[in-house]
VOBA-1610 file (N, C-alpha, C; in pm, whole numbers, padded with zeros to 5 digits, always signed):
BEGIN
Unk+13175+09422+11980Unk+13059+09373+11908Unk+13111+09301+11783Unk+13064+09149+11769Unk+13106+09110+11657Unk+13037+09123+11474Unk+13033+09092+11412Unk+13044+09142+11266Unk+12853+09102+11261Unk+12797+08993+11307Unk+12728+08917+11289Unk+12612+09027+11386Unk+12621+09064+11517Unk+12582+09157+11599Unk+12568+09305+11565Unk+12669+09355+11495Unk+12622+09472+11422Unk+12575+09422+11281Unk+12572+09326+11217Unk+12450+09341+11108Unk+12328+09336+11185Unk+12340+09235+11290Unk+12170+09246+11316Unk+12097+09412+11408Unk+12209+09458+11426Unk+12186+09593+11529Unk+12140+09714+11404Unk+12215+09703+11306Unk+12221+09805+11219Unk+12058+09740+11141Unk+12016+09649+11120Unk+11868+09596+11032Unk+11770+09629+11170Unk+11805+09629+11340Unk+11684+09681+11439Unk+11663+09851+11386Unk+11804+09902+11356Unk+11761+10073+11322Unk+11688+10102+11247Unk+11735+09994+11133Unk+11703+10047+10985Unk+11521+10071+10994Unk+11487+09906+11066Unk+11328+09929+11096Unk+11275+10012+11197Unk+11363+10033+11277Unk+11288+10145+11371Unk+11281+10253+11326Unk+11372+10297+11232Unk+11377+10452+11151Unk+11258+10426+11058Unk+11228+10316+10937Unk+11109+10338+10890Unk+10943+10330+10961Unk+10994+10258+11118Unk+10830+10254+11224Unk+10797+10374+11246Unk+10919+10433+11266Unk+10911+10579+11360Unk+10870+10674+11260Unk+10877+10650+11104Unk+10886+10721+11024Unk+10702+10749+10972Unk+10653+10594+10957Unk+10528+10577+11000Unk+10452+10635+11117Unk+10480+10638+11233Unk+10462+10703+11379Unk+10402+10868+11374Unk+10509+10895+11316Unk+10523+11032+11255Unk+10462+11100+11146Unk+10416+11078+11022Unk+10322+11068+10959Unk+10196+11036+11003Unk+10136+10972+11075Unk+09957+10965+11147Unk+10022+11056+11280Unk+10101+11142+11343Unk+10085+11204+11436Unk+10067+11312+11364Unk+10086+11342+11269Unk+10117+11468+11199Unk+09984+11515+11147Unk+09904+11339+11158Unk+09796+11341+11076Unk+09626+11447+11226Unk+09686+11374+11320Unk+09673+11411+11414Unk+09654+11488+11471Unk+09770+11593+11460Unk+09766+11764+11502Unk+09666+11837+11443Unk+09658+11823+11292Unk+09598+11928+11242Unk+09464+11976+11332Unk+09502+12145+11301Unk+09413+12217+11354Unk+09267+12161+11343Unk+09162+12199+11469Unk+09029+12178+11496Unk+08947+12283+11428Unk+08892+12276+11305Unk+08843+12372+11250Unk+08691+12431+11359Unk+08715+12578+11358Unk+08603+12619+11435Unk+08446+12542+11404Unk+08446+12537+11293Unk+08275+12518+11254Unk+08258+12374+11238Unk+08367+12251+11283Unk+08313+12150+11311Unk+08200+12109+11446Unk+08104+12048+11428Unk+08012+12067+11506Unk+08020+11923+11581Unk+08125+12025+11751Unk+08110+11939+11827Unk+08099+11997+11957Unk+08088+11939+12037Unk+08021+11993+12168Unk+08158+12100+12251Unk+08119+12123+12332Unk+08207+12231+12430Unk+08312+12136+12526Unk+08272+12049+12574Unk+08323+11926+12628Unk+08438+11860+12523Unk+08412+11797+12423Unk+08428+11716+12279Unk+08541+11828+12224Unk+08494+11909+12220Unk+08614+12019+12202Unk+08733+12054+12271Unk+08706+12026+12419Unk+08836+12032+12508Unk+08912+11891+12501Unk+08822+11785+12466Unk+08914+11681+12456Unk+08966+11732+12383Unk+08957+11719+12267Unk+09000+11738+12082Unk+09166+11799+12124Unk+09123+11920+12220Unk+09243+12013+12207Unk+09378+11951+12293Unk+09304+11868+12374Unk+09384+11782+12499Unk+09486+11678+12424Unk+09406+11619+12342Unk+09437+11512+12242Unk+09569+11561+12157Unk+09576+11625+12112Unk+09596+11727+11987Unk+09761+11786+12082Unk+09717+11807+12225Unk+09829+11839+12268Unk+09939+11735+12363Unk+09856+11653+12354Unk+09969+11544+12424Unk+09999+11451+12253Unk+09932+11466+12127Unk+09990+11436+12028Unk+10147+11482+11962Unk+10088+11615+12011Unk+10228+11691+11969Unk+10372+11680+12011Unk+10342+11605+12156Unk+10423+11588+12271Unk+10525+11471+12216Unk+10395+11382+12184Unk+10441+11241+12149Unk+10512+11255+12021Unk+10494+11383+11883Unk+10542+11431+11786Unk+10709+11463+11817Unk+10739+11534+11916Unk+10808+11583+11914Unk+10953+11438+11945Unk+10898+11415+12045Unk+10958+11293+12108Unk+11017+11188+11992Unk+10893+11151+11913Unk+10952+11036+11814Unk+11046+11116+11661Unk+11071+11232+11695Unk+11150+11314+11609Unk+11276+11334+11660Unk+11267+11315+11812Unk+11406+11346+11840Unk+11487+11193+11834Unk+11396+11088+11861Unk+11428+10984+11849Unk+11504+10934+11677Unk+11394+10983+11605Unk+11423+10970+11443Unk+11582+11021+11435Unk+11598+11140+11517Unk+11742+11216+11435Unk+11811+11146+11526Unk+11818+11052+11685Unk+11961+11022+11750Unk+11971+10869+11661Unk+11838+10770+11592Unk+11869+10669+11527Unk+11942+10727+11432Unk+11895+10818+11357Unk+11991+10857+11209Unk+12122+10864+11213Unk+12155+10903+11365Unk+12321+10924+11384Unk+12357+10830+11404Unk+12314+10718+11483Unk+12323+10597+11516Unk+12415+10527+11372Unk+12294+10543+11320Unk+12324+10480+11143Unk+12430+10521+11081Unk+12476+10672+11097Unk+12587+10739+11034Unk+12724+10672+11111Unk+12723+10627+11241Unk+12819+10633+11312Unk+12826+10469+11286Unk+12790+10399+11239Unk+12761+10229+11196Unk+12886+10189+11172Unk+12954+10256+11109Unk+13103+10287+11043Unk+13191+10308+11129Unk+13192+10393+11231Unk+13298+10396+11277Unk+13382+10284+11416Unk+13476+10276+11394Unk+13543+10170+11480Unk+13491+10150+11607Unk+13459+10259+11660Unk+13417+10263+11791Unk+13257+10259+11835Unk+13184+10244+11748Unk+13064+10180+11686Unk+13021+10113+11822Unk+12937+10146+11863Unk+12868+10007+11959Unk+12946+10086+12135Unk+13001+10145+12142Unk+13130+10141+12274Unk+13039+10292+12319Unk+13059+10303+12454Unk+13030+10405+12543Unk+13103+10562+12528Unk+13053+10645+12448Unk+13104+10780+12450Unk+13182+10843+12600Unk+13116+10837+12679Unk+13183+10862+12796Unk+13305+10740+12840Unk+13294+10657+12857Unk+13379+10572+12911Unk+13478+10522+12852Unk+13398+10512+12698Unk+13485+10425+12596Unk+13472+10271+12595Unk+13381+10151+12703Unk+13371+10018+12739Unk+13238+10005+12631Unk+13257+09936+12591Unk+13158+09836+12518Unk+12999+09850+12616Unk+12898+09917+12480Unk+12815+09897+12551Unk+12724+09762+12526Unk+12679+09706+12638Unk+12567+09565+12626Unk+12511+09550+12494Unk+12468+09470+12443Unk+12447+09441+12273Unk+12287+09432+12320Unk+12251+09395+12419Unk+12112+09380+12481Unk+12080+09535+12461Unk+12164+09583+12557Unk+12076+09760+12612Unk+12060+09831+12418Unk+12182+09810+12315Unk+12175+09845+12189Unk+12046+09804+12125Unk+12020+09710+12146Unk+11940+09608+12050Unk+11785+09659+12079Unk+11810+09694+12233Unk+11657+09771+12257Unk+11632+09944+12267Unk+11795+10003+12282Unk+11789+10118+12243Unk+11862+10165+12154Unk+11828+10126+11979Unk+11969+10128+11946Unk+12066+10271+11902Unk+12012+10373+12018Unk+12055+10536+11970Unk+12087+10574+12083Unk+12106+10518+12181Unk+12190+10526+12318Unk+12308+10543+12260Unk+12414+10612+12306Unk+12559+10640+12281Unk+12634+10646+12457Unk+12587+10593+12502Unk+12661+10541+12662Unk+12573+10392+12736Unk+12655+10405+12843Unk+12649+10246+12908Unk+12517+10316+13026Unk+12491+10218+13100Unk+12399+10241+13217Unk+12518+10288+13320Unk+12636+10254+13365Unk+12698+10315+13442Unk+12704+10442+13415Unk+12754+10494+13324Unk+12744+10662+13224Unk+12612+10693+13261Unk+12511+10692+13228Unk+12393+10773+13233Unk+12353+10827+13353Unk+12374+10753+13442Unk+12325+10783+13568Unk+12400+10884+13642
//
């Protein structure tokens, strides 16, 4: 990866860590408990709780995402920066650019 490719890889994190960071804050906003004595129907209520639980889902998810970008970022530095943990080959600047907290190639994952 050249010099020009990891600046622009390291400015996709930087904003995906503050989107995700946003993401995360209105999911959070989200969860909070369904107070009993809001007055809504029996139906309206099972959504609520349905809602509430595939929110959490989606909570959890963009948190785990938050901490593999953060490492992403920490590891920006090191020489081997950008290259396949398993293999060690350079991974695609494409597959980075759209996942940039992948730490292997598509041959590796599978």
């Amino acid at each position: 990866m050249n010099s020009e490719e990891k600046s622009k890889l390291l400015k996709v994190i930087e904003d995906r860590i503050e989107s995700i960071k946003i993401d995360i804050e209105e999911l959070q906003e989200l969860i909070k408990p369904i107070p009993l004595d809001a007055s809504i129907g029996r139906i309206s209520r099972m959504d609520a709780i349905n809602n509430k639980t595939i929110n959490e889902a989606s909570l959890r998810e963009k948190k785990k995402i938050l901490q593999r970008l953060e490492k992403a970022l920490e590891r920006s530095g090191d020489k081997d920066f950008g290259n396949c943990q398993k293999c060690g080959n350079e991974i695609p600047f494409g597959r980075l650019e759209y996942m940039p907290h992948v730490t292997r190639c598509v041959d590796c994952v599978g």
